[in-house]
C-alpha angles and dihedrals in degrees: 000000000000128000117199112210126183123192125248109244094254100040121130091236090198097078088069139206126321104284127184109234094215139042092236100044111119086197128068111216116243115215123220103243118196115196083212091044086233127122141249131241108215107191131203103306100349121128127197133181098256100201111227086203082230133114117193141193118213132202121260110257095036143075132209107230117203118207140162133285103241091213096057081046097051111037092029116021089241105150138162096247080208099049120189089034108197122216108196130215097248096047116100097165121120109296108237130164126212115242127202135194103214086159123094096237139066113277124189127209116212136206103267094018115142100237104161137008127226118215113185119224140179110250114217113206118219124203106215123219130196112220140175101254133347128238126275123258134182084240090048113170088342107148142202105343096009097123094055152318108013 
């Protein structure tokens, strides 16, 4: 599987390309990536676009899912608010993430910090049909917590 990837005008190319930091990660860290090579103060519950500097083409077939770094959730409350965030094969605009603060303090994201991961998936497309009536399950029309403990 191969992502092409081309740099914003203004990128610190330095910073490369995503990278997975094991052998076993199934998601590439994304950097946060300033034009101005600053930071930026997220407050309590404040979210903000964080640019990568980077532009990508994806195979048809596949998306690129953005999802949170546990780490920065856990020990920060730093989350993706659209999580997880699709990038679809056709789009060649920058690739950003959205970046929420869920935690109760300040957090500052820095220039070449790793702020998101990208995991690459198939897409498998469905056609939809409208019909008269479904098919019956045992769990039938059950609801949220239906299945067990609520």
């Amino acid at each position: 599987m191969r992502i092409e990837f081309i740099w914003e005008e203004a990128a610190d190319t330095s910073l490369g390309l995503p990278l997975y930091a094991s052998s076993g990660a199934a998601g590439a860290d994304l950097r946060a990536n300033f034009p101005d090579r600053g930071e930026k103060v997220l407050q309590a519950g404040e979210r903000a676009l964080i640019p990568t500097g980077l532009r990508l083409a994806i195979p048809e077939g596949f998306e690129v899912q953005v999802r949170p770094r546990s780490g920065l959730a856990l020990k920060h409350g730093i989350t993706l608010p659209n999580s997880p965030g699709t990038i679809d094969c056709d789009y060649r605009g920058p690739l950003g993430v959205i970046v929420m603060n869920a935690g109760s303090e300040t957090f500052v994201i820095s220039h070449g910090e790793r702020i998101a991961q990208m995991i690459v998936a198939p897409v498998v497309r469905a056609d939809f049909e409208l019909v008269e009536t479904l098919p019956d399950t045992a769990r039938g029309s059950g609801g949220f917590g239906s299945t067990g403990r609520t």
